[in-house]
C-alpha positions as CSV (number, residue, x, y, z in Angstrom):
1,X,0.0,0.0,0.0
2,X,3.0,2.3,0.6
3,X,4.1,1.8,-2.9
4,X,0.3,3.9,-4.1
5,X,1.1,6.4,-1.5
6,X,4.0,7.2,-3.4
7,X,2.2,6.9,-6.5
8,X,-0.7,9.4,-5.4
9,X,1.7,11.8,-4.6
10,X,0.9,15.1,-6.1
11,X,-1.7,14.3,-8.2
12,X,-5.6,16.0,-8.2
13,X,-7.6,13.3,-7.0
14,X,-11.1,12.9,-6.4
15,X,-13.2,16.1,-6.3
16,X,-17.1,16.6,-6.9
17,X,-17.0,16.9,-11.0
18,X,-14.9,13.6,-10.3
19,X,-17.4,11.8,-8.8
20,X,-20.5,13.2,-11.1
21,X,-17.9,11.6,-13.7
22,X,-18.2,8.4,-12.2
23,X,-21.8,8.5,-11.7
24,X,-22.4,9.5,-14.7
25,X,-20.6,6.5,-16.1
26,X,-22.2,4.1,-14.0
27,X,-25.5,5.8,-14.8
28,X,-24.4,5.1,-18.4
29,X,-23.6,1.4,-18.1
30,X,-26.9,0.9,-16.6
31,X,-28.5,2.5,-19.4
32,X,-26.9,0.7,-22.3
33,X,-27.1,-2.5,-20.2
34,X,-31.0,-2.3,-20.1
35,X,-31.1,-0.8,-24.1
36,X,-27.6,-1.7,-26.0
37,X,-27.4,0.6,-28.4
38,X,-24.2,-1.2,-30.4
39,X,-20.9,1.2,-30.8
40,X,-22.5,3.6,-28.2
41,X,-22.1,1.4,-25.4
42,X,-18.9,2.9,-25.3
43,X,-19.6,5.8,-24.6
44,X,-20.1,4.5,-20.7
45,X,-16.1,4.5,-20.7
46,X,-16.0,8.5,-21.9
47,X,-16.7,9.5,-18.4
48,X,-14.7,7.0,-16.3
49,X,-11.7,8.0,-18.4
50,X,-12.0,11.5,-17.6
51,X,-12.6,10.9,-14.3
52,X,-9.1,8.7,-14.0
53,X,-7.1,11.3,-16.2
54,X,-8.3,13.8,-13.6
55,X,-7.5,11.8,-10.4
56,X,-4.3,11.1,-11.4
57,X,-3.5,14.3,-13.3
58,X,-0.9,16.8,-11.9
59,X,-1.9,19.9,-13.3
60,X,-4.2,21.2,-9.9
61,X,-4.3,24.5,-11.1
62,X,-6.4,23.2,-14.3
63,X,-8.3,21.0,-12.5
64,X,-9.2,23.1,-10.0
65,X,-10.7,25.7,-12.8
66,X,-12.6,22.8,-14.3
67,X,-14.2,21.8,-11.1
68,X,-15.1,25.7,-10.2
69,X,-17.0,25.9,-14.0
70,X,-18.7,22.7,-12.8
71,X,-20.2,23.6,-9.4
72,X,-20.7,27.1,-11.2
73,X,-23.5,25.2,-13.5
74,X,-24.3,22.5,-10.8
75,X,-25.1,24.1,-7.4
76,X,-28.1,25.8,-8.6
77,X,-29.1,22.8,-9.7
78,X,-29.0,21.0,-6.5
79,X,-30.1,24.1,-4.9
80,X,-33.4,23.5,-7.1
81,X,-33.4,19.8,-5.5
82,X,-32.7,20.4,-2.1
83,X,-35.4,23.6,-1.9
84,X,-37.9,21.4,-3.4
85,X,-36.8,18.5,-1.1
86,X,-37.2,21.0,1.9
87,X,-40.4,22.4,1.0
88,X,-42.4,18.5,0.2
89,X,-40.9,17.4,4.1
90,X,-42.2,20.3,5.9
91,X,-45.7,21.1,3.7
92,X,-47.6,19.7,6.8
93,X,-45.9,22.3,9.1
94,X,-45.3,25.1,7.1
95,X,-46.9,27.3,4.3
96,X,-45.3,29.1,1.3
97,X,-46.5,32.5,-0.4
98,X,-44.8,34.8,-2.3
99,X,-44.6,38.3,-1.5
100,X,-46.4,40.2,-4.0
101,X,-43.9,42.9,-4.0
102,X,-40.5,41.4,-4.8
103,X,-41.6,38.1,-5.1
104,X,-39.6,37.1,-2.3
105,X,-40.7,33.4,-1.0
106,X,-41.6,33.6,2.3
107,X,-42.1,30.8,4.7
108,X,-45.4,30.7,7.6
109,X,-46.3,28.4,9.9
110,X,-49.7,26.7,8.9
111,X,-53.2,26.6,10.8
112,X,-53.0,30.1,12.1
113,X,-56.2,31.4,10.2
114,X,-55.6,34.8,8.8
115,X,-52.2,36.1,9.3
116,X,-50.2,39.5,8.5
117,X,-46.8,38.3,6.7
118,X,-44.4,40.6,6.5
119,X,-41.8,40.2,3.9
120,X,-38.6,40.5,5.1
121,X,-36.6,41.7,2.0
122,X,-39.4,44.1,1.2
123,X,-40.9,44.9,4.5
124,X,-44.4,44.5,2.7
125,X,-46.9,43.6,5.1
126,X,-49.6,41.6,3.5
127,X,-52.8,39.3,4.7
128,X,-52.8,35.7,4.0
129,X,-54.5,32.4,5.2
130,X,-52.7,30.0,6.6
């Protein structure tokens, strides 16, 4: 094990475009292991190659930039998922308007009757119920 220590040294690694790489790949295989699709199941190996040439690359400048661009496109993304997400677990507890204003979402707590929201980016107060 000492020997890949001293192999590892230096190089990039594993980051989070890395490992949507290698999901992506095995995301891939699944697909073309369900539908085979002829010379395009080799497209599954696109991604995984990518993925090694980046973990074992040296060039962490470059590397870095790449995975910046990437979570550039892909937090807001996730941020889509995990606000959903949010929202669907607490829609017993919780209700959502939006502030008629600026369209600011703003989050109430439910079986209040009528209630005055005020926004806080805003400060319009308006009546809503809950």
């Amino acid at each position: 094990m000492n020997w890949f220590r001293r192999f590892m040294l230096g190089r990039y690694g594993v980051d989070q475009l890395s490992v949507g790489l290698l999901f992506l790949s095995f995301l891939l295989s699944i697909i073309f292991y369900i539908f085979p699709v002829g010379i395009l199941n080799y497209l599954v190996y696109v991604p995984f190659l990518v993925f090694l040439f980046r973990a074992l690359s040296k060039n962490h400048i470059m590397r870095r930039k790449e995975n910046t661009a990437f979570l550039k496109l892909w937090n807001p993304v996730a941020g889509w998922f995990y606000k959903k997400r949010s929202r669907i677990s607490a829609h017993k507890t919780h209700s959502y308007f939006k502030c008629p204003g600026c369209k600011q979402e703003v989050r109430v707590p439910k079986g209040k009757g009528k209630i005055r929201i005020t926004c806080p980016k805003c400060k319009l107060e308006f009546i809503k119920k809950t």
